[in-house]
Rosetta silent file (secondary structure, phi, psi, omega in degrees, C-alpha in Angstrom):
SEQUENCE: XXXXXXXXXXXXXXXXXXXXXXXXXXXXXXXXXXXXXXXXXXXXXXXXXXXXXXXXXXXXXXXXXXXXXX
SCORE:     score description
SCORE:     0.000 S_00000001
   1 L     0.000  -69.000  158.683   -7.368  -26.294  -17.794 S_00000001
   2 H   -12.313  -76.205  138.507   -6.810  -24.562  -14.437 S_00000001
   3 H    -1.557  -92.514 -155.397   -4.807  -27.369  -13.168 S_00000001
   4 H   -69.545  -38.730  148.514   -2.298  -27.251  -16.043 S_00000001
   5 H   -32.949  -60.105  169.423   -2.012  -23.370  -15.769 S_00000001
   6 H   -28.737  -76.737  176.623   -0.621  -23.893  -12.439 S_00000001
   7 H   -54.044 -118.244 -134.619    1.634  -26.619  -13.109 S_00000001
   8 H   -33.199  -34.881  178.198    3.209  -24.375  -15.980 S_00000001
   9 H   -96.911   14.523  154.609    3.638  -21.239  -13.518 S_00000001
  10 H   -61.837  -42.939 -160.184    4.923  -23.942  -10.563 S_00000001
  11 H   -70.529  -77.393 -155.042    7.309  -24.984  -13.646 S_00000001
  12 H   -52.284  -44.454 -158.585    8.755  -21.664  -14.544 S_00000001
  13 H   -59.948  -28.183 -173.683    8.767  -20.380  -11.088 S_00000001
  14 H   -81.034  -40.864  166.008   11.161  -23.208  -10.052 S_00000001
  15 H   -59.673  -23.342  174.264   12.884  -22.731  -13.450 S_00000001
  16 H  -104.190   22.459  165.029   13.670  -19.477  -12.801 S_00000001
  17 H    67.959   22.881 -166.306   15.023  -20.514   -9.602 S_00000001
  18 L  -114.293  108.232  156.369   12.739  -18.481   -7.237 S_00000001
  19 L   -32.107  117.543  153.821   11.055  -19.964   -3.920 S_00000001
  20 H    -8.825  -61.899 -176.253    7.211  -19.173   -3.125 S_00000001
  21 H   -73.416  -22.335 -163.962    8.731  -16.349   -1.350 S_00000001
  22 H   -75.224  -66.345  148.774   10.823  -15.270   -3.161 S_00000001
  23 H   -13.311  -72.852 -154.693    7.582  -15.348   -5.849 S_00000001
  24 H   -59.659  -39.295 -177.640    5.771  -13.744   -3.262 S_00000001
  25 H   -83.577  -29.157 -179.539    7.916  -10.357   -2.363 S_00000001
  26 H   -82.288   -8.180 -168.143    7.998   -9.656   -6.490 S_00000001
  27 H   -88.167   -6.462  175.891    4.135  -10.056   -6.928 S_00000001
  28 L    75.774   64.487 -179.372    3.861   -7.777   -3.394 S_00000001
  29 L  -149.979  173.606  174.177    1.698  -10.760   -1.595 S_00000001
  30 L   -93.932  139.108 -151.086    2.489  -12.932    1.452 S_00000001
  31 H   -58.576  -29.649 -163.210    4.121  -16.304    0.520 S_00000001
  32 H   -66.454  -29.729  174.778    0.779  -17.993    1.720 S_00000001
  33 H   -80.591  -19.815  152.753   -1.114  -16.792   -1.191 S_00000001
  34 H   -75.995  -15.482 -179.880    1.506  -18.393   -3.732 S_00000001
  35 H  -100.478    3.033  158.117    1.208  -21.910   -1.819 S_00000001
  36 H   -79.718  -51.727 -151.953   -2.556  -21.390   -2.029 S_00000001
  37 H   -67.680  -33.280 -165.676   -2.581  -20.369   -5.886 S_00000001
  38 L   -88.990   -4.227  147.578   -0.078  -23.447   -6.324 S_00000001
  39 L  -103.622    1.550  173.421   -2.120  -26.050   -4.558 S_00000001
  40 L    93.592   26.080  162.809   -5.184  -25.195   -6.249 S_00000001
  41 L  -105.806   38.139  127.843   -7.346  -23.499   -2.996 S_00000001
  42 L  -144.997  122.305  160.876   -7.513  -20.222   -4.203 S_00000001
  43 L   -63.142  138.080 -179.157   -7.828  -18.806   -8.077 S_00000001
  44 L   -78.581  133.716  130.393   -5.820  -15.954  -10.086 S_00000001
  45 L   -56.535  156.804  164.803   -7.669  -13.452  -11.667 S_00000001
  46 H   -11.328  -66.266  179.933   -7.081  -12.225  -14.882 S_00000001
  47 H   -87.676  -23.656  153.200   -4.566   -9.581  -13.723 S_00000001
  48 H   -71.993  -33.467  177.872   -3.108  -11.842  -10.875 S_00000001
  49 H   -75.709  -25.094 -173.557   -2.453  -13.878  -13.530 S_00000001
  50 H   -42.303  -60.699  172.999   -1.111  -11.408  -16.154 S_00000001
  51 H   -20.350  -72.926  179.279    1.207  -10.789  -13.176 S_00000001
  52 H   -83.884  -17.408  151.203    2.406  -13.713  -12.337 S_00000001
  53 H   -43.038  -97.769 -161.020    3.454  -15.062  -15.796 S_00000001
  54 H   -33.924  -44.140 -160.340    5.692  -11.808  -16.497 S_00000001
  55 L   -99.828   25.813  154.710    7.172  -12.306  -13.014 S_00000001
  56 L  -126.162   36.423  154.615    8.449  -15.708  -13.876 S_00000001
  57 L    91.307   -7.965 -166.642    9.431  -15.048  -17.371 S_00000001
  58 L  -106.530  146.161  151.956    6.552  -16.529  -19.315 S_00000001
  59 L   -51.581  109.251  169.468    4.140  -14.816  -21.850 S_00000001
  60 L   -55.638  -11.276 -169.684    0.632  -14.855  -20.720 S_00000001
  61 L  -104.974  -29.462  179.769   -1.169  -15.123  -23.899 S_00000001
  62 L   -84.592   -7.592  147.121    1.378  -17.755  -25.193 S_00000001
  63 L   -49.687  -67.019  175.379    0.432  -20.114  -22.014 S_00000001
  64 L   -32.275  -64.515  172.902   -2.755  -19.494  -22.620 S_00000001
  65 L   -67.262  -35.469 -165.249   -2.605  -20.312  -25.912 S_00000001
  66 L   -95.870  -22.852  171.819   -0.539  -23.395  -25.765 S_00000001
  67 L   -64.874  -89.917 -170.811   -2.707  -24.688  -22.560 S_00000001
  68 L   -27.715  -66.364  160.431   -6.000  -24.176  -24.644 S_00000001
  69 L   -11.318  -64.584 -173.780   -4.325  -26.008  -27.503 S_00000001
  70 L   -39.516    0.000    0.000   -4.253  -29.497  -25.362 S_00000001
């Protein structure tokens, strides 16, 4: 489930046309901690994730929901 959370905010962020850094200056982090969260060595909290949905366009509860679905 983890996994596939990822991949869906890898997908948006690249859909909405924004670079790990790019990522990185709106969530107020250093680009290394989006190319951690996006190879899978370091985990989002709750509220990192909440975060990082909204700042690539997607509803967190409707990920959520459509990952847990699967």
């Amino acid at each position: 489930m983890h996994r596939d959370i990822v991949a869906a905010l890898v997908l948006a962020r690249r859909a909405e046309g924004l670079t790990q850094r790019d990522l990185a200056q709106k969530l107020g982090k250093p680009q290394s901690y989006v190319g951690k969260v996006e190879s899978i060595e370091r985990n989002l909290s709750i509220s990192e994730f909440w975060s990082w949905a909204d700042a690539v366009g997607l509803d967190p509860g409707g990920l959520l929901n459509r990952v847990g679905a699967k």
